[in-house]
Structures are given as structure tokens and as C-alpha cells.
C-alpha positions in Angstrom: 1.1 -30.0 -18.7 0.2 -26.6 -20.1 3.1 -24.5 -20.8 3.4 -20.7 -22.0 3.3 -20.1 -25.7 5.9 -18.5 -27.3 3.5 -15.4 -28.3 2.9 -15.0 -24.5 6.3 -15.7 -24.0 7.3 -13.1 -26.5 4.7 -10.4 -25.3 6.4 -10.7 -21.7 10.1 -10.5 -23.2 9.0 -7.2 -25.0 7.1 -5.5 -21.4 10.9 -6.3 -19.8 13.0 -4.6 -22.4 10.8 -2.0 -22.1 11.5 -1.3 -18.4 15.4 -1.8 -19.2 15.2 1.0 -21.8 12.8 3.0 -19.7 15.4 3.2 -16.7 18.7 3.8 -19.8 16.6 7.0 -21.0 16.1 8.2 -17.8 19.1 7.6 -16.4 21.3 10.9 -17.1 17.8 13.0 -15.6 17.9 11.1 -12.4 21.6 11.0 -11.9 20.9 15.7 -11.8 20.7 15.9 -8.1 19.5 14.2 -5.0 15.9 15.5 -5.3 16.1 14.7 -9.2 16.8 10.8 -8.2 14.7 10.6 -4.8 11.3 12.7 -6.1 11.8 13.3 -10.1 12.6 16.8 -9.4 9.1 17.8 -8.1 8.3 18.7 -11.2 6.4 15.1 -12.4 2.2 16.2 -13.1 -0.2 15.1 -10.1 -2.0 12.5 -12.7 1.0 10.8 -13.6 2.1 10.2 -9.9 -1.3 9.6 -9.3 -1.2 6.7 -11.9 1.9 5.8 -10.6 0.6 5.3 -7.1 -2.2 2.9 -8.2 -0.2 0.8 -10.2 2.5 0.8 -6.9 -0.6 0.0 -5.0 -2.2 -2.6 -7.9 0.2 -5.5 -6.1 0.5 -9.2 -7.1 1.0 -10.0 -4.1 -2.4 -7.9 -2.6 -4.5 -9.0 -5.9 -3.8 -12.7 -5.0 -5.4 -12.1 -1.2 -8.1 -10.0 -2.5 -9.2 -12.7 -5.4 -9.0 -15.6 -2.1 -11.2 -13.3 -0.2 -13.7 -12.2 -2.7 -14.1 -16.2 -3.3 -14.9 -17.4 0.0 -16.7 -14.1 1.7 -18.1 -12.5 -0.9 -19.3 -8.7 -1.9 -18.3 -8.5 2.2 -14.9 -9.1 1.1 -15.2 -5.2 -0.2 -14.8 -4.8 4.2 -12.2 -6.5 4.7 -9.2 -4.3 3.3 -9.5 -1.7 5.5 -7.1 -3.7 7.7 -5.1 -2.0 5.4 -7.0 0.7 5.9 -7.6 1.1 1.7 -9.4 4.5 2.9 -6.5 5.8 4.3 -6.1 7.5 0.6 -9.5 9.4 1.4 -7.5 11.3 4.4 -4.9 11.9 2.3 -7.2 13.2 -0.4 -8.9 15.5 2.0 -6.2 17.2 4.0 -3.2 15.1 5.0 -1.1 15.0 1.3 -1.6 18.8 1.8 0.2 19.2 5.5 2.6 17.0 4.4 3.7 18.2 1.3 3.7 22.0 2.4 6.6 20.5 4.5 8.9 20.7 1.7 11.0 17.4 3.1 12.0 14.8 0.8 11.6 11.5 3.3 9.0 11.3 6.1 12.7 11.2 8.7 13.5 14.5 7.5 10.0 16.1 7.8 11.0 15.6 11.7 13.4 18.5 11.7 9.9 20.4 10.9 8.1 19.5 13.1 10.6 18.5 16.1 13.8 20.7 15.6 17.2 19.5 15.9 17.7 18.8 19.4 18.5 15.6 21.1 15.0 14.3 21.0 14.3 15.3 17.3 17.8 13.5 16.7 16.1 10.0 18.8 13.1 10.3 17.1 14.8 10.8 13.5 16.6 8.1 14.1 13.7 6.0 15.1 11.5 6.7 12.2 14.4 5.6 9.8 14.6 2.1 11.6 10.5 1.9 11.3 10.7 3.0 7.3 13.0 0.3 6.8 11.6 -2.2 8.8 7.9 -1.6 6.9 9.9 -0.7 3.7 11.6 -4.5 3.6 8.7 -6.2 5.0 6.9 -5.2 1.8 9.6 -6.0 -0.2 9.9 -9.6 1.2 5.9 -9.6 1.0 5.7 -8.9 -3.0 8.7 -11.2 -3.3 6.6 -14.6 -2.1 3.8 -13.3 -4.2 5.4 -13.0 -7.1 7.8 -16.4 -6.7 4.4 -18.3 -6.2 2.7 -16.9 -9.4 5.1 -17.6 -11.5 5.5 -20.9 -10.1 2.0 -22.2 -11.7 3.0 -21.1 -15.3 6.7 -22.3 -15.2 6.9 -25.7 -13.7 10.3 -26.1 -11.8 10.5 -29.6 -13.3 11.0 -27.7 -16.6 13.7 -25.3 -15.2 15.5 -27.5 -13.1 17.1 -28.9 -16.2 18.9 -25.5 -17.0 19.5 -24.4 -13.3 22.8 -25.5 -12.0 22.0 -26.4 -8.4 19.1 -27.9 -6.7 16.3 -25.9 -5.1 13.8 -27.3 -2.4 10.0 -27.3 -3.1 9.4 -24.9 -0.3 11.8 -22.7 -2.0 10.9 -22.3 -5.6 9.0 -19.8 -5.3 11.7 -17.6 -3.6 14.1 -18.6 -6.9 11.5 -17.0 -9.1 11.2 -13.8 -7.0 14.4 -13.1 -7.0 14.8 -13.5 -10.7 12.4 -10.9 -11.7 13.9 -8.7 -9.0 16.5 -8.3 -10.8 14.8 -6.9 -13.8 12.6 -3.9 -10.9 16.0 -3.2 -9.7 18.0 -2.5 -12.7 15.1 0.4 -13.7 14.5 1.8 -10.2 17.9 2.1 -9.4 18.8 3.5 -12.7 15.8 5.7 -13.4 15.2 6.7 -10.2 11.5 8.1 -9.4 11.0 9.6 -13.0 11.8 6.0 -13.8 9.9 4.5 -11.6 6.7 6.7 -12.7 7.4 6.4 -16.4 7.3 2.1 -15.9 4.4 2.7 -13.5 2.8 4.3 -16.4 3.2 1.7 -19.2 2.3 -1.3 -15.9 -1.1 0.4 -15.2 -2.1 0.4 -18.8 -1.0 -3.4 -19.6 -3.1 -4.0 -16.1 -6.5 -2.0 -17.3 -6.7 -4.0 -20.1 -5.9 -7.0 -18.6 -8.9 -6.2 -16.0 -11.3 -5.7 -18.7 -10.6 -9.0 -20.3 -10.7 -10.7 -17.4 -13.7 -9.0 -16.2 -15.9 -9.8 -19.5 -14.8 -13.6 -18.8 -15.9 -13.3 -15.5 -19.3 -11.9 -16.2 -19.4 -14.1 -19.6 -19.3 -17.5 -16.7 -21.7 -15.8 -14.7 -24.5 -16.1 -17.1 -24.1 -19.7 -17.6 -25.7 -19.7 -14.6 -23.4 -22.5 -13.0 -22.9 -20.2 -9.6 -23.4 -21.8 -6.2 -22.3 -19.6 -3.5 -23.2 -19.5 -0.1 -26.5 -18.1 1.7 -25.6 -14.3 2.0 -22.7 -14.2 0.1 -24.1 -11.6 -2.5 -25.1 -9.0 0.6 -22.6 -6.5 1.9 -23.9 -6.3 5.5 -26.2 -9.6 5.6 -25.1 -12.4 7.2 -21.6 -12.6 9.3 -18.2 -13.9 7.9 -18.7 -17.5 9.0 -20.5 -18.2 5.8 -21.7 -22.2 5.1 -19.6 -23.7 2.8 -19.9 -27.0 3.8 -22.6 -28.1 1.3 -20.5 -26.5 -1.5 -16.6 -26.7 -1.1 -16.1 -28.4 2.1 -12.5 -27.0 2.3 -12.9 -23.5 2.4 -14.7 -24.3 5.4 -11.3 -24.8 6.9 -9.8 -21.5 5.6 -12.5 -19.6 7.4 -11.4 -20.9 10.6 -7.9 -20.1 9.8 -8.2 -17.0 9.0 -9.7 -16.2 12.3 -11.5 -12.8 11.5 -14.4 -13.9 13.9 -17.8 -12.3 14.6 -18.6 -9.5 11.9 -19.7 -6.7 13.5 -17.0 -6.9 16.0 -14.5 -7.1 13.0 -15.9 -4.4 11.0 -16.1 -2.1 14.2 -12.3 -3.2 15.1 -11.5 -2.5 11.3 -12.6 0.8 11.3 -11.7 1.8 14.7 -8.3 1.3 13.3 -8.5 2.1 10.6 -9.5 5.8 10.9 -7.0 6.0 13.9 -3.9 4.2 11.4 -5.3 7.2 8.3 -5.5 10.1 10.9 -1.8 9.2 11.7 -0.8 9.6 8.3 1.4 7.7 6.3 3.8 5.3 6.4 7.1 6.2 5.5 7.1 4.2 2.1 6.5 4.7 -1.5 2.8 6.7 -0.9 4.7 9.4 1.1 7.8 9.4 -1.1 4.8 10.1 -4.0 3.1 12.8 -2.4 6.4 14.7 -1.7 7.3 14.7 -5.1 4.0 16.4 -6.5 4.4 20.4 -7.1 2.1 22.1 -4.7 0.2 20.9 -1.9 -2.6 21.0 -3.9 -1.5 18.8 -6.4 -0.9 16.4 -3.5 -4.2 15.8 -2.8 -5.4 15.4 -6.2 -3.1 12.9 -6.6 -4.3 11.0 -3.2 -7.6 11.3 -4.4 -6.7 10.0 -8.2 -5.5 7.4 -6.7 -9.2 5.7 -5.6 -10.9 6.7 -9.0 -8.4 4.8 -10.9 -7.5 2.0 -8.9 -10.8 1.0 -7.6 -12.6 0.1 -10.2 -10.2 -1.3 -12.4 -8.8 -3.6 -10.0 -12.1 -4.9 -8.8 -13.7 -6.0 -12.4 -10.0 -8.4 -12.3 -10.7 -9.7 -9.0 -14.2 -10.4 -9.3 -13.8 -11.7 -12.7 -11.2 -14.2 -11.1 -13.4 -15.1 -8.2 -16.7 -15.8 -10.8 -14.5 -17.6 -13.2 -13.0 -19.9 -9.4 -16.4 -20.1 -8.4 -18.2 -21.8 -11.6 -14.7 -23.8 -12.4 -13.6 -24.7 -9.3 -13.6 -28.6 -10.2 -11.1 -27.5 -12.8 -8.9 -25.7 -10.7 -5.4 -27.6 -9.3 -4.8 -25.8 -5.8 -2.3 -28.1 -4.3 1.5 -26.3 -3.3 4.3 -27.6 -3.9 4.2 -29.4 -0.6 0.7 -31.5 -1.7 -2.0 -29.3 0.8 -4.6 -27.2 -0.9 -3.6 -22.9 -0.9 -6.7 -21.0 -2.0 -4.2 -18.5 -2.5 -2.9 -20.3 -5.9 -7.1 -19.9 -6.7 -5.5 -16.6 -8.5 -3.0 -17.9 -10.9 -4.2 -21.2 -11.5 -7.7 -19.6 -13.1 -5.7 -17.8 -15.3 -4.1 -20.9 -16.4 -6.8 -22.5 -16.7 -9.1 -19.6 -18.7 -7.2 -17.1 -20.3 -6.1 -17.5 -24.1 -3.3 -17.5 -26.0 -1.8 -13.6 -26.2 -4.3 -12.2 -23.9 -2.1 -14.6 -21.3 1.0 -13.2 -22.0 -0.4 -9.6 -21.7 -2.0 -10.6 -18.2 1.4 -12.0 -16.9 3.2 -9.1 -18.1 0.4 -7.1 -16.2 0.9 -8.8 -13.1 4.6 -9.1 -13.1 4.4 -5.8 -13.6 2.2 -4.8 -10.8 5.2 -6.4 -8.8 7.8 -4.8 -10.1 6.0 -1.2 -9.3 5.4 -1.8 -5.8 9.0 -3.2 -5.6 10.3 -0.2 -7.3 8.6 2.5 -5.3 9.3 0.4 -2.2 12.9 0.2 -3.0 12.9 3.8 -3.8 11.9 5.0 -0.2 13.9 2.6 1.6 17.1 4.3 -0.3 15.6 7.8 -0.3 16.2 6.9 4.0 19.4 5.1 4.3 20.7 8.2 1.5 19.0 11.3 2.4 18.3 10.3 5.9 21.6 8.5 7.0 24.4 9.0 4.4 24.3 12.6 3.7 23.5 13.3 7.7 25.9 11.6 9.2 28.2 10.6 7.5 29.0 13.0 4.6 27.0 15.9 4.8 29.5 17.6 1.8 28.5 14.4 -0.6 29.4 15.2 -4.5 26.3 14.6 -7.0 28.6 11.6 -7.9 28.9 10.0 -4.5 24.9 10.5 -4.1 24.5 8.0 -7.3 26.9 5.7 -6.1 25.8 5.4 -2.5 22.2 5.0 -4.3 23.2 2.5 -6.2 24.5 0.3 -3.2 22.3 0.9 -0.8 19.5 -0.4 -3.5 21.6 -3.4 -4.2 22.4 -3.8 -0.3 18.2 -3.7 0.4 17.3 -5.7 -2.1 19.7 -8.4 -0.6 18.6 -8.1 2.9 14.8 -8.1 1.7 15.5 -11.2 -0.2 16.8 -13.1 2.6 14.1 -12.2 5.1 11.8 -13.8 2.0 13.1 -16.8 2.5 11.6 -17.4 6.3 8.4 -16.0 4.7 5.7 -18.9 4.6 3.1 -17.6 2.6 1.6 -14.1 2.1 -0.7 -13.4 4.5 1.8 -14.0 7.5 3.8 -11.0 5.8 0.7 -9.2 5.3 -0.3 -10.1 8.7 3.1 -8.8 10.3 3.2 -5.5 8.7 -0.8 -4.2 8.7 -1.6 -5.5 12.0 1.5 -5.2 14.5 3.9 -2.8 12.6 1.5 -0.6 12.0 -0.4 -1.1 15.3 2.7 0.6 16.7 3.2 3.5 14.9 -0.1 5.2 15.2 -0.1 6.8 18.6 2.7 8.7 18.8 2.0 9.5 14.9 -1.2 10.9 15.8 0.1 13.5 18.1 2.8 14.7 16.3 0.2 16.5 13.9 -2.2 17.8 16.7 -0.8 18.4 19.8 1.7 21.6 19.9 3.3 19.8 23.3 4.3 16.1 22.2 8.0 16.5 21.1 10.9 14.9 20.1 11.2 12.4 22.8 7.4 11.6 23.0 8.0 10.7 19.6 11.0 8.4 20.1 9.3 6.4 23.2 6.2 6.0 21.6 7.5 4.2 19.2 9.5 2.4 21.1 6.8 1.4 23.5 4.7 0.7 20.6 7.3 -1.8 18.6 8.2 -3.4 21.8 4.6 -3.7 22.3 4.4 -5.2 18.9 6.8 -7.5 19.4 6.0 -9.3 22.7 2.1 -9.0 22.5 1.8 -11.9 19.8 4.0 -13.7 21.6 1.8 -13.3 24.8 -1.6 -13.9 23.3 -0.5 -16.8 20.6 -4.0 -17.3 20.1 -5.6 -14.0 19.2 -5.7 -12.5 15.8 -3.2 -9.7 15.2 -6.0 -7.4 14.7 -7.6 -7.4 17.7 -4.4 -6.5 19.9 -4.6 -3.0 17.9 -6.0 -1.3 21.4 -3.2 -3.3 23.1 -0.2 -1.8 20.8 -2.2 1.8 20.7 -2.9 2.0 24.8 1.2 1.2 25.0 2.1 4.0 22.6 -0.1 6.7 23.9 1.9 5.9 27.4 5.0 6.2 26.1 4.2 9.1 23.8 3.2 11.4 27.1 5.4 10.0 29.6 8.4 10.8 27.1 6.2 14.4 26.3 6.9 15.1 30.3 10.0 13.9 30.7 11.6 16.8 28.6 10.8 20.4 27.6 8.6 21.4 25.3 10.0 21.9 21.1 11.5 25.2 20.9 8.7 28.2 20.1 10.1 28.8 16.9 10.1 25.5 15.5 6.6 25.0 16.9 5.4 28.4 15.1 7.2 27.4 11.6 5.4 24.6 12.0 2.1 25.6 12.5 2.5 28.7 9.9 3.3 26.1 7.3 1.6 23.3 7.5 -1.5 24.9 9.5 -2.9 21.9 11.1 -6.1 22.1 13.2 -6.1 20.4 16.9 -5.0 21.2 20.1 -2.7 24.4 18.9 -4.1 27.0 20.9 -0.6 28.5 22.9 1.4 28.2 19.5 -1.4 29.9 17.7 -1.9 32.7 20.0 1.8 33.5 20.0 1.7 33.2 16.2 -1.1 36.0 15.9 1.2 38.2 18.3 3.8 38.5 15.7 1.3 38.5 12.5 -2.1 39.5 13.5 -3.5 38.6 10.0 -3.0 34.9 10.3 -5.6 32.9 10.0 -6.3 29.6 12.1 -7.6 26.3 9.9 -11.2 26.2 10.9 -11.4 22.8 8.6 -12.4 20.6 10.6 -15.8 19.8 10.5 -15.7 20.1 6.8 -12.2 18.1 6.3 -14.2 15.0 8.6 -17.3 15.5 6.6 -15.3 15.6 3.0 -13.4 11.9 4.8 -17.0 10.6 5.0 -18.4 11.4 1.9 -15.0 9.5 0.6 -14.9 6.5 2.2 -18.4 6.1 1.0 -17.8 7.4 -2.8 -14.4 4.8 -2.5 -16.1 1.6 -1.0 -19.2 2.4 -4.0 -15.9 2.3 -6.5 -15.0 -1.8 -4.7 -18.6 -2.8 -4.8 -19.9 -1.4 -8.1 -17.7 -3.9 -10.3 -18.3 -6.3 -8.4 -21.6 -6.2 -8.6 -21.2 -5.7 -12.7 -19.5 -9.3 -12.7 -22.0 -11.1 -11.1 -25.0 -9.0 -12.8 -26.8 -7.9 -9.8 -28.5 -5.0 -11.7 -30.5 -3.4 -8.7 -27.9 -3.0 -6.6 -25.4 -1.6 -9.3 -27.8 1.3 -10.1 -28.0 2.0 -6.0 -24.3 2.1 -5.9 -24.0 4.2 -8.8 -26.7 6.3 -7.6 -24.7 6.7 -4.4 -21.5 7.3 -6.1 -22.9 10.3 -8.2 -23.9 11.8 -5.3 -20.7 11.7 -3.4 -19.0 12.9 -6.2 -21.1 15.9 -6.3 -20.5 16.7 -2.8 -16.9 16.0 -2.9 -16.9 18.6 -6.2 -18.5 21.4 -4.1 -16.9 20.9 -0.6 -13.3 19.6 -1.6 -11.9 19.7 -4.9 -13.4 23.7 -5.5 -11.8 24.5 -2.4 -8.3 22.8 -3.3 -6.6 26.3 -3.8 -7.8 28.4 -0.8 -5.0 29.3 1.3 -5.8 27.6 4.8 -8.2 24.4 3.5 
């Protein structure tokens, strides 16, 4: 049995007291005011949030799927995240971090009173959006937790702990005893350090997790030219060939995971994928740790900056690790050990078991420390958010509105501990994670687009189209699985979005419109394009040298240009590991020329008053 060595051991124990002291230093700066805890003051750089972000976004939990997918699909794998949708950054690049931030709210709840007012509908749908944030909020919390639990399960056997644990833990459930363990160590900085905290940690986790990447990238392209690959007809081509790829010859067994995971004919995937996943970006975000990121930055500009950091570092540094993983799977699979605890094969142990299996002494400990720490940022800026809404959103509006700077830290401190209770125990009925994953990208999320939609571009939808859209759309969510057992979660998107969009106008009609000068605050502020025209034109009544956002066509060709210059950052590295040289010069010849136009038509424009 291979066991940790004590200089990887060590190298771990030093990347935890780190965090510890990280959240002591900061604690007196967070403890300032509300905003100082909740969004570092607004006064952190756009690069470092940026960074922050990524690292937040460079999961354990995600990087375990993504490795299992890369393995049995392929460079097509590079598709298959925009169930998320990954691009939903390039939105947010282009014009959505700017509308939101110019806002000035500190959670996505709070932004309502913008938008909505204070009436009785903006007081439903405020209400509304706080249960949805903390639904999504612990989802992802209970999602990172069973990544997390069954990584470290490979590298610390529990028939080597169970000697110094005083009580006896089920097989099912050992990887839910190691989650919790190291969630203890995310919540002691987050809660202390608050967001400058949480950025500062974020900091120290990406750089541990780019040189981890690296190393784990040359291994993977070091395998490669042994020339011991054997992959599947097609599995090389982004577009050639469907999902259903022919494994049978190869790994019989994958062959099976295929079938589960049900993604079915390609072109109807990718065309359901991006149909929702434009619809899900245009939307805008989810109240979680991305929005609670872009309200911190200083300007609206700096907002987008951010967004768009986000993809240039991320990308390409997460991809060389995956890749490097799946080459390293692919040429040692006979080596690999993928049976659970329970005795059935999970591809998605294919993750830590390689680096078990490949990485040296040192370099190991540094990768652990890495990865544990990619799951204590996401936990961090989840756990953030999710107190930012039960504080800001809950405590100080309802029910002590006059709250000393003392009470604030207090009631953050138990409203962390009280979350990361809760999202503990809903880890427990977690089976594996991509029924979490499953949960939250395709239904939760299937719910909250059409009424989030409208809130930015119709000047009519108000505070109760808002709260029964979302209503329709989570009770849509909830029954439609149940309904069609049989059909993957994806492709009841129209089903959820069709439900929503009647709510969302039968609860438009069934109450006046926002009040006119909510609705020209609004529109001054944020200056959204879309169906505006009566707000606008009352607008130029009372200052005739306001000017409308005309940004359409360029915003939408800008989102293009992105998604292109973002999916050339997944497929680049990946075609670096597995030394496909013609087709990394075409990507990189694409990706230069993205970046030019994205140069001219959005970041040189970053500053101009409307755009």
C-alpha cells in the first residue's frame, strides 16, 4: 500500500497554516464594516479578484469530472462544459459584470431594490432570490464536499485511520468524514478573513495549482511520446465523429459509462448545450461566489476585466492538468485501481488514483496541497455568498436593521457555522458528483433563467413576474424529473424555461407596472439595451442629453469573438499534451486573432461612458 511521505505530508501541513495565518492577519480588516467582510471593501485590484475567481472556479470536485470526460470523449470533451455554460464568463466579460456592478448592491437579493423597488412584489421576489442563492449556494457546497472526501480517500486509506478515529464510519461514508475534516480548515479563514481573506488564500491556491499543472502536464506529454496511446476512432477531432465513441476494443468498461451518462446524439447535445447555454449567460449570474466577486471590484470597468481574466488564466492552466491526467489514464490504465469503496469501478477515481500512481515524492505533496486547495476556494467564496444573503439580505433587513459592526461579525460568524452544517448534512445523501452536478446545472439553473432574462430587458416585467417565475420555474424543476425519470436533465431545459416565461408574464399582468422612478434609476444606471423604449423616452424628457446603449450588435459580436478565443484557450493544451502540432498552430492562429479583435472592439472601449 502506498502511503504519503512525510515530505508531502509536511508540504501539505505548511499550505494549511498558511491559510490559518492568512484569515488571523486579516481578521481585524474584515471585522471594519459589513462591506469590509462581505466584498473587501471594494477596494481589492481587478487582477487579484480575477485570480481569485479562477482559483474559486479551479474546483476538485469539477477537475475530477473534467479529467473522466477528457478520458472517455476526448478533445470533444472541450463541448461538453458548457452545461455549465464555462462561457458564461465571456457575457460577463463583455457587458454583464458592467450592468451589474454599476448597481452598487452588495448581494444579487439586494440589487432587486434596483431594479424592482420596495413594494410588495420587489419584497416576494427578494425574498425568492434569497431562497434560490441558498439553495444553489449549498448545493455547491455539498458538491465540493463529496469531491473532496473521495480524493482524499485514495491517498489516506480508512484502514489506516480507523485506528485513531473513535467511532466506526461506513464505506459509503468515508468520504463524507474526510470532507468534513478539511472543511474545517476553509471555514476557519473564510469566516475569519472574510473576502480579503478569501482572495489573499485564493492567491497563494492558484499559484500551488499552476505549478502543479505544469508538472503534471510535462508527465502527460512525457507518456504521450512513448507512443503507448490507443484511443478511440475520432477521439482526437473536436467535431468528427459523435459522443458514442467505440471503446469496446480498448476498455470494455467505459463503454458502460457512455450509456450512463446519457448525453445522446451530438449534434443535438451540442445544439441543446448552447441553446442553453447562451440563454442561462444572457440571464446573468447566479447569486454565488462570481457575483459576490464582481460586486466587490472598483468600477464597472474593472468588473469586466476581471470576468474576462478569469478565461485567460483559468483556461489554459487547468487544461495542461487535465489532459496531462487523462494521457497519463490512457497509456497506464492497467495500472490504475478504480474500484470504490463498495468494489464497482468509478472512472471518477481515474483522477486521484493517477496521481497516486505517477507523481513523485514532493511534487505529490505540492499537487495535494493544490487540489485541496482548489476545494477550499470554492468552498470559501461559496460560503461567503451564502452569509453575504442570510446577513445582508435577511438579518440586517428584517430583523435588525440598526445592527452594531459587532453584531454584523457575530451573526457572520454563525450563520457560516450554521451553512456549513446544513451543507454537510445534505452531503451525506449525495451519491457521487455528477448527481450534485447534475441537480444544480441542469434543473436549478434551468429554473432561473426566464424570469432572469427579463428582469434586465424588459422595462414591464416587475416584482411579481419575478417572484412567479421563479416559482413556476423551481416547481417546474422539481416535478419534471420526477415525470420524465428517463430523460437526461438537460434536455428538459425548454420544459423548465417554457414554465418560467409563463409565470414570469402572467405574474407581469397580474400587477402594475414598477414605479417610473425606479424604472428610470434603473435604466440611467445601469443602461441596459432591450425593450426600454417608454422608460427611455421619459428619461430623455427630463435630461435630453442622455444617451441610449446602442451596444448591441457590437456587445453580441465581442460574446462571439470570446467564446471562440475561450474554447481555443480548452483545446490548445490539450492539443500540447498529446502533440498534435497542426492543429495547435490553427488554434493559436485563431486565438491571436480573437485577441486582436477583442483588443480593438472591447477592452479599448472599457472606459466609454454607455459601452
Amino acid at each position: 500500500m502506498k502511503l504519503l511521505h512525510s515530505v508531502d505530508i509536511l508540504i501539505i501541513s505548511l499550505y494549511l497554516i498558511t491559510i490559518v495565518v492568512i484569515g488571523l492577519v486579516l481578521r481585524k480588516r474584515a471585522q471594519k464594516s459589513k462591506d469590509d467582510y462581505l466584498l473587501g471593501g471594494k477596494s481589492i485590484p481587478w487582477y487579484m479578484l480575477g485570480l481569485s475567481n479562477a482559483s474559486g472556479m479551479f474546483d476538485i470536485s469539477g477537475t475530477i469530472w473534467l479529467v473522466t470526460l477528457m478520458f472517455v470523449y476526448g478533445i470533444k470533451s472541450a463541448w461538453i462544459p458548457w452545461l455549465w455554460p464555462v462561457f458564461n464568463q465571456i457575457f460577463l466579460m463583455v457587458y454583464l459584470s458592467k450592468w451589474l456592478r454599476r448597481s452598487n448592491a452588495t448581494t444579487g437579493a439586494e440589487w432587486i431594490g434596483t431594479r424592482f423597488g420596495f413594494g410588495k412584489g420587489a419584497k416576494m421576489s427578494h425574498i425568492i432570490v434569497v431562497v434560490f442563492a441558498l439553495v444553489v449556494c449549498l448545493g455547491y457546497l455539498a458538491y465540493g464536499f463529496i469531491g473532496l472526501g473521495k480524493f482524499v480517500e485514495i491517498f489516506v486509506p480508512w484502514e489506516v485511520v480507523s485506528n485513531y478515529v473513535p467511532f466506526a464510519v461506513s464505506p459509503e461514508y468515508v468520504p463524507h468524514f474526510y470532507g468534513t475534516i478539511f472543511t474545517l480548515f476553509a471555514v476557519f479563514y473564510s469566516l475569519l478573513g472574510g473576502m480579503s481573506g478569501i482572495v489573499w488564500a485564493d492567491v497563494v491556491q492558484f499559484g500551488i495549482m499552476t505549478v502543479a499543472a505544469l508538472v503534471i502536464g510535462y508527465l502527460g506529454w512525457q507518456a504521450v511520446g512513448t507512443g503507448g496511446l490507443n484511443v478511440p476512432e475520432n477521439w482526437m477531432s473536436p467535431f468528427q465523429g459523435g459522443l458514442d465513441l467505440n471503446w469496446k476494443e480498448i476498455i470494455p468498461e467505459v463503454t458502460q459509462k457512455i450509456k450512463s451518462d446519457g448525453f445522446g446524439i451530438f449534434t443535438v447535445f451540442l445544439f441543446m448545450m448552447l441553446f442553453k447555454g447562451v440563454l442561462v449567460s444572457v440571464a446573468g449570474p447566479a447569486p454565488t461566489y462570481d457575483m459576490q466577486k464582481i460586486l466587490s471590484t472598483k468600477s464597472p470597468a474593472e468588473a469586466a476585466k476581471m470576468s474576462g481574466f478569469v478565461s485567460v488564466i483559468l483556461m489554459p492552466i487547468r487544461y495542461l492538468m487535465i489532459a496531462g491526467f487523462a494521457a497519463l489514464a490512457l497509456i497506464y490504465y492497467d495500472k490504475l485501481d478504480l474500484l470504490n469503496a463498495a468494489g464497482d469501478i468509478d472512472f471518477e477515481l481515474i483522477l486521484p488514483t493517477a496521481i497516486k500512481e505517477f507523481v513523485p515524492i514532493g511534487l505529490l505533496g505540492l499537487l495535494l496541497a493544490g487540489l485541496i486547495a482548489a476545494f477550499m476556494s470554492t468552498f470559501a467564496g461559496t460560503l461567503n455568498a451564502a452569509q453575504a444573503y442570510l446577513v445582508n439580505d435577511i438579518y440586517l433587513k428584517y430583523t435588525k436593521p440598526d445592527a452594531t459592526t459587532n453584531q454584523i461579525k457575530n451573526m457572520n460568524y454563525l450563520t457560516g457555522i450554521v451553512v456549513v452544517i446544513v451543507s454537510i448534512v445534505l452531503g451525506l445523501f449525495a451519491e457521487d458528483v455528477n448527481s450534485v452536478l447534475n441537480i444544480i446545472v441542469s434543473v436549478l439553473y434551468g429554473s432561473y433563467v426566464g424570469a432572469n432574462i427579463l428582469k434586465w430587458h424588459w422595462w414591464r416585467f416587475n416584482g411579481e413576474g419575478f417572484f412567479w417565475g421563479m416559482v413556476a420555474g423551481l416547481l417546474a424543476a422539481y416535478f419534471a424529473p420526477m415525470l420524465f425519470p428517463d430523460v437526461n436533465v438537460l434536455y428538459l431545459f425548454p420544459i423548465l424555461l417554457v414554465v418560467s416565461l409563463i409565470g414570469s408574464i402572467v405574474g407581469t399582468y397580474s400587477a402594475p407596472p414598477t414605479e417610473d422612478k425606479v424604472l428610470k434609476d434603473f435604466y440611467k444606471n445601469v443602461k441596459p439595451w432591450g425593450f426600454w423604449k417608454r422608460v427611455h423616452e421619459k428619461v430623455i424628457a427630463d435630461d435630453p442629453t442622455f444617451k441610449k446603449n446602442e451596444g448591441f450588435k457590437m456587445d453580441m459580436f465581442n460574446v462571439v469573438v470570446g467564446i471562440v478565443a475561450q474554447t481555443a484557450l480548452v483545446i490548445i493544451p490539450m492539443y500540447i499534451i498529446f502533440r498534435q502540432t497542426t492543429p495547435i498552430y490553427i488554434g493559436i492562429a485563431i486565438l491571436v486573432v480573437c485577441l486582436f479583435l477583442l483588443k480593438k472592439f472591447w477592452w479599448n472601449k472599457l472606459e466609454e461612458k454607455i459601452n
